[in-house]
C-alpha positions, 0 to 999 in steps of 0.5 A: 411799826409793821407789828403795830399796824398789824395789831392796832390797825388790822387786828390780824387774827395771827401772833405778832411777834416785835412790835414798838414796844417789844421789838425783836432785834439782832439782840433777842432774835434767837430767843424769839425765833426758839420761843416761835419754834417751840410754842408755833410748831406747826405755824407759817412764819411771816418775816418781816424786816428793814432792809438797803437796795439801790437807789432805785429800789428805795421806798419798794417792798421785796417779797421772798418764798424763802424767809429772809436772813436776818442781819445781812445788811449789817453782816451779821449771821443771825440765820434764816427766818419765815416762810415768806418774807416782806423786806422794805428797802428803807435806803441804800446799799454802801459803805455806811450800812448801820447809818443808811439804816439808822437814819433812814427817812421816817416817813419812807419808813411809815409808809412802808411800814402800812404798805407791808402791813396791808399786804400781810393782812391781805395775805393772810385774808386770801389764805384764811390764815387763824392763828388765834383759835 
């Protein structure tokens, strides 16, 4: 949804990798990630991804300097991406990781979706980030 927003909405002037109709998963991850390395060398990598907190934390965005890993909620090693990160926590942490995430409020989920969006677009305004030319 972030990718969407961040192309219809915002029309970010940067490559938008995993949208609704060609989402990056746990599936093609590598492939996308060889596919940035090899075409954006040089490019800062905003990362974006779903991810479980506490009950508190549910419904905020997490931001990191340091990418993100990739599949940790579901204990999966897809390794490290981004130099930045945007995490919005869509529910909580247990013993039903895959289920807290599946089923995760859609309205939570939008929400979080245009505030992450927003922030990227604002980010790469504030820095004067052009990938496109």
């Amino acid at each position: 949804m972030v990718g969407d927003r961040l192309k219809q909405a915002y029309d970010v002037p940067a490559y938008v990798y995993g949208t609704s109709a060609s989402p990056v998963t746990g599936l093609n991850f590598r492939s996308y990630m060889e596919h940035v390395r090899v075409f954006h060398p040089n490019s800062m990598v905003i990362a974006v991804d779903a991810c479980l907190g506490s009950k508190e934390e549910v419904g905020k965005v997490k931001y990191s300097l340091k990418g993100l890993k990739a599949g940790t909620a579901l204990k999966k090693e897809l390794g490290r991406v981004g130099d930045v990160a945007f995490l919005g926590i869509v529910g909580e942490s247990g013993k039903d990781n895959f289920g807290a995430l599946s089923g995760a409020d859609k309205r939570c989920v939008e929400e979080l979706a245009e505030k992450i969006a927003a922030k990227i677009f604002l980010f790469c305004s504030l820095l004067r980030l052009d990938y496109t030319s």
